[in-house]
Residue, then its C-alpha position, 0 to 999 in steps of 0.5 A: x442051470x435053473x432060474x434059482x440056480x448060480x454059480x459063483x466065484x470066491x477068492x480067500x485073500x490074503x492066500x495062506x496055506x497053512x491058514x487053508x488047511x485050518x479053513x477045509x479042516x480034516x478031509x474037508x469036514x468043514x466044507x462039508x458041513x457048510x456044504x450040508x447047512x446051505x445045500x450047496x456044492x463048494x469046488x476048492x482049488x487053492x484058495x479059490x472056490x466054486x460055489x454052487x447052489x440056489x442064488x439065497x444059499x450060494x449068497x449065504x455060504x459065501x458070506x459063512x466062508x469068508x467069516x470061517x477063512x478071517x477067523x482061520x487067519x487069527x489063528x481061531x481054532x475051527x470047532x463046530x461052534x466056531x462053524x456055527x457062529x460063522x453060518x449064523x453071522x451070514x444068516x444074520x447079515x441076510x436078515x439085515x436086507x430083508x427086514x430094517x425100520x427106518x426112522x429119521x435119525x438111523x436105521x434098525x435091523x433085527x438081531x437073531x431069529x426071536x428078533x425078526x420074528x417079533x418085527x414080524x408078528x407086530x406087522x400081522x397082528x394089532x395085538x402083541x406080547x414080547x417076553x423075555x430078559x433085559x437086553x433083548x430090544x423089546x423096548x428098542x423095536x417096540x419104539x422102532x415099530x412105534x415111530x414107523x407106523x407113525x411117520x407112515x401114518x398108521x396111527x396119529x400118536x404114540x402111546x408109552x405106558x409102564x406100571x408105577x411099580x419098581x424094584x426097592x424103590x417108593x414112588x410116594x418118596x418121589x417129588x411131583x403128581x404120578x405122571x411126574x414120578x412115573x417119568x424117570x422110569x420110562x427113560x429107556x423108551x425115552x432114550x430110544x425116541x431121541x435115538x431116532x427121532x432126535x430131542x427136539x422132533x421128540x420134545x415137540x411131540x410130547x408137547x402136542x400130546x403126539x407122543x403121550x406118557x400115560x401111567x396106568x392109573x390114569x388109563x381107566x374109563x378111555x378109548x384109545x384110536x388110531x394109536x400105537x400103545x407100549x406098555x413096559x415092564x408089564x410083568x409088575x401090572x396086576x391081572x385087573x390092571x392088565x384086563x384094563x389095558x387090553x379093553x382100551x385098545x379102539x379102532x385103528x391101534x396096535x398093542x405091544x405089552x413087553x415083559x420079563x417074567x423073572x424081575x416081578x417086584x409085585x408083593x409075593x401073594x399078587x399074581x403078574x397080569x402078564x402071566x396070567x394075559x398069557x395064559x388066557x390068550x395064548x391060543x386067540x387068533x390075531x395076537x402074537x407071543x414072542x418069547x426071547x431068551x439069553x441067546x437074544x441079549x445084545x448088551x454086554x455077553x457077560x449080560x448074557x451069563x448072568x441072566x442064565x446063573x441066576x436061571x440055574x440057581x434060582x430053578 
């Protein structure tokens, strides 16, 4: 056996055999197929298991048939789509070891591939764009990063931005000076500070300028060093807005400009500067461009088929 290789023991409790023949399925078509996804070699006898595989693929086919025999037991018809949650759940639980951003109050691990490969990105390039549907964590992993690279000291402060621009609502009707009207709308990234940094570790931040709250209007004419930038919902910054906000970045900081480009609430004859940065730096070395879909909502499922109603109806 090679140095990569294993051998590996699995025992399905409790031992049921008609929830046996529901787990192999007909002619063992379900072992094969994890067999075929993992390309490893499953020997059954009973509801015990050989596994054998390189020591990665022996881990994560392990994980897939304990998933696939629970979901037996409850009497869970086994069909491919069933297979294929249960190989994904192992993979995800995988990722979950490799990847995970620790911050004083809890710990955060990607969900899903775009996930991981938006942690990723953000880890190789200075510059990134994450784009995609509510309930995806851009903003939740844009903070995560953000807290990360400031408890490490990669950067000394940290920078939240968001276009003062809101579905049906008038900023002017709003009490106090811009910042002021501007700060309900970063809630969510506020809600996600206190998540990991707690209120009053949070409050002192912003107190000592460590964390900013910086609405676009007040952006022009600055060098922004040693910080880590956020801009939310960027989707309603228009392309001279967003030119400005990718020529402020100096020396020792790191860009995330998150966006859904289908909640554009810019009048109709204004361009999004989000679609149109994308277009014009897709192919620039060094910048990052992460797309996220439905498949990457973490938030209610039924979140998810809402999101692709609305695609169809409106395509």
């Amino acid at each position: 056996m090679s140095k990569d290789s294993a051998l590996t023991n699995l025992e399905l409790q409790p031992s049921d055999a008609n929830v046996m023949i529901r787990f192999v399925g007909e002619l063992n078509e379900n072992l094969k197929f994890v067999e075929k996804t993992f390309n490893v070699k499953i020997f059954q006898n009973g509801n015990n298991l050989k596994i054998k595989g390189s020591k990665k693929n022996v881990g994560l086919s392990a994980e897939a048939l304990k998933r696939l025999y629970e979901a037996a037991g409850q009497g869970v018809e086994i069909t491919k789509e069933t297979l294929y949650l249960c190989i994904k759940d192992s993979e995800l639980k995988a990722m979950e070891k490799e990847i995970k951003i620790k911050t004083p109050k809890k710990s955060i691990v990607p969900r899903g591939n775009n996930q991981r490969s938006y942690i990723e990105s953000i880890n190789q390039n200075d510059i990134n764009f994450g784009i995609g549907p509510a309930g995806t964590g851009k903003t939740y992993l844009a903070v995560a990063s953000a807290v990360d690279a400031l408890l490490k000291e990669k950067v000394d402060r940290i920078i939240l931005m968001r276009p003062a621009v809101e579905a049906g609502e008038k900023l002017g009707f709003l009490p106090g000076d811009l910042s002021q009207k501007v700060d309900p709308y970063l809630r969510p990234l506020y809600d996600a500070l206190y998540e990991m940094l707690g209120i009053e570790r949070t409050e002192k931040y912003l107190e000592k300028g460590i964390v900013e709250i910086a609405p676009l209007a007040y952006m022009r004419g600055r060098t922004l060093n040693n910080s880590f930038i956020i801009v939310d919902e960027s989707q309603n910054t228009t392309k001279e807005q967003m030119k400005m906000i990718l020529t402020r970045m100096g020396f020792g900081s790191y860009l995330l400009i998150n966006g859904d480009l289908t909640q554009i609430d810019l009048p109709k004859n204004i361009e999004s500067g989000l679609a149109h940065a994308v277009r014009v730096v897709n192919d620039t070395e060094d910048i990052g461009v992460i797309n996220f879909d439905s498949k990457d909502i973490v938030r209610h499922p039924l979140v998810r088929k809402i999101i692709d109603a609305y695609k169809r109806f409106e395509s």
